[in-house]
C-alpha positions in Angstrom: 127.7 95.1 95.8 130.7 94.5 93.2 127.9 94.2 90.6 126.6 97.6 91.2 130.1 99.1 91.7 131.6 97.2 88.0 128.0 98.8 86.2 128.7 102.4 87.8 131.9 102.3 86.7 131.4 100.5 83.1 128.6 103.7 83.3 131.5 105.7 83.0 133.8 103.6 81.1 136.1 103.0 84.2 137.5 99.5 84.2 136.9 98.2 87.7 139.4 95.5 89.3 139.3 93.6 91.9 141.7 91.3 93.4 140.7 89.5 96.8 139.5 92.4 98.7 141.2 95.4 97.0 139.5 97.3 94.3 140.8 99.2 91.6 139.3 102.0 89.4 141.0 103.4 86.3 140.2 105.6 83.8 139.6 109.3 82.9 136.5 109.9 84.6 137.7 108.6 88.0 137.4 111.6 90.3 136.2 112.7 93.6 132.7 112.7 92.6 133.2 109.0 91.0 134.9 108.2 94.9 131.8 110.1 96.7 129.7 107.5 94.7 131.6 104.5 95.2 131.7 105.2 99.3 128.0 105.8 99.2 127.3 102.4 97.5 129.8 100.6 99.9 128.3 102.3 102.7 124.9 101.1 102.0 126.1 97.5 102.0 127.6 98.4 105.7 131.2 98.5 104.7 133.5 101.2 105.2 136.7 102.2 103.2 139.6 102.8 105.0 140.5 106.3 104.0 144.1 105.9 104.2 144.0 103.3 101.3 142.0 105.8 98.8 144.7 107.1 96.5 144.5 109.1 93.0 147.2 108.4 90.2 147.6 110.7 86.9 148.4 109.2 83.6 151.6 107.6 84.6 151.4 103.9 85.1 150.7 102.8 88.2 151.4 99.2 90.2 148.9 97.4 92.5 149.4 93.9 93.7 152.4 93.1 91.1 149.9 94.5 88.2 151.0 97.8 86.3 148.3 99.8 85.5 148.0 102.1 82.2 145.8 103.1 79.4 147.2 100.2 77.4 145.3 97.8 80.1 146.7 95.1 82.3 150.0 93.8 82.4 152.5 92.1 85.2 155.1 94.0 86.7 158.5 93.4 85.9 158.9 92.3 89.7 156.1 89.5 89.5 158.1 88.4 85.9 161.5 88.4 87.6 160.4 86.5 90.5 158.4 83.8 88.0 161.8 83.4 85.9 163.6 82.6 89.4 161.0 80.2 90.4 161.2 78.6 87.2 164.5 77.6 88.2 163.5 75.8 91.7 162.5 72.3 92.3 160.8 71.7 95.6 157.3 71.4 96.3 156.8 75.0 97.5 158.9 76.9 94.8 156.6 74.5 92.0 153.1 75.8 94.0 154.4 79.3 94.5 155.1 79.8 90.8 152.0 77.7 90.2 149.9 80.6 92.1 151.6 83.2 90.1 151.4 81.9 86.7 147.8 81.6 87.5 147.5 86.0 88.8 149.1 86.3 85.2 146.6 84.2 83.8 144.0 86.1 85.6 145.2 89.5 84.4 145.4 88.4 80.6 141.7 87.5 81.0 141.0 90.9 82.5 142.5 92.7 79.4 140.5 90.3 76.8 136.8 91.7 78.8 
């Protein structure tokens, strides 16, 4: 299913995201007829979208999950950095595999803006 939803949008020239189990769609041509097609294709796979989580943004940036969204690509909120430069600072097992985890979403984001 995300294979067929990444090649509709790449069809398009949406960059698709997808980050555990919420997906992301940005670019021009996302639209009401690019959501009519997405819920089609999830449909068919026997999931539902929950209706209350479909949302439009205009050009402004938007932020999903820490990550701000614009047409200059990826990049990590100034939350997520804030809260990294904190952590930075701790020294107990939990701080160390909490900022672990997050250095590794950054990570992940860089590699979605080199694709």
């Amino acid at each position: 299913m995300f294979d067929e939803l990444d090649r509709l949008a790449a069809s398009r020239k949406i960059k698709m995201t997808v980050y555990v189990d919420d997906i992301s769609f940005t670019g021009v041509a996302v639209n009401d007829s690019f959501k009519n097609k997405i819920q089609v294709l999830i449909n068919s796979y026997k999931h539902q979208i929950n209706p209350n989580k479909i949302k439009f943004f205009g050009e402004k940036i938007k932020f999903i999950n820490g990550i701000s969204i614009s047409k200059n690509g990826l990049s990590p909120s100034n939350q997520l950095s804030n809260e990294i430069r904190k952590l930075k600072k701790l020294n107990d097992r939990q701080g160390i595999n909490t900022l672990n985890g997050k250095l590794a979403y950054i990570n992940f984001i860089k590699s979605i803006n080199s694709l």
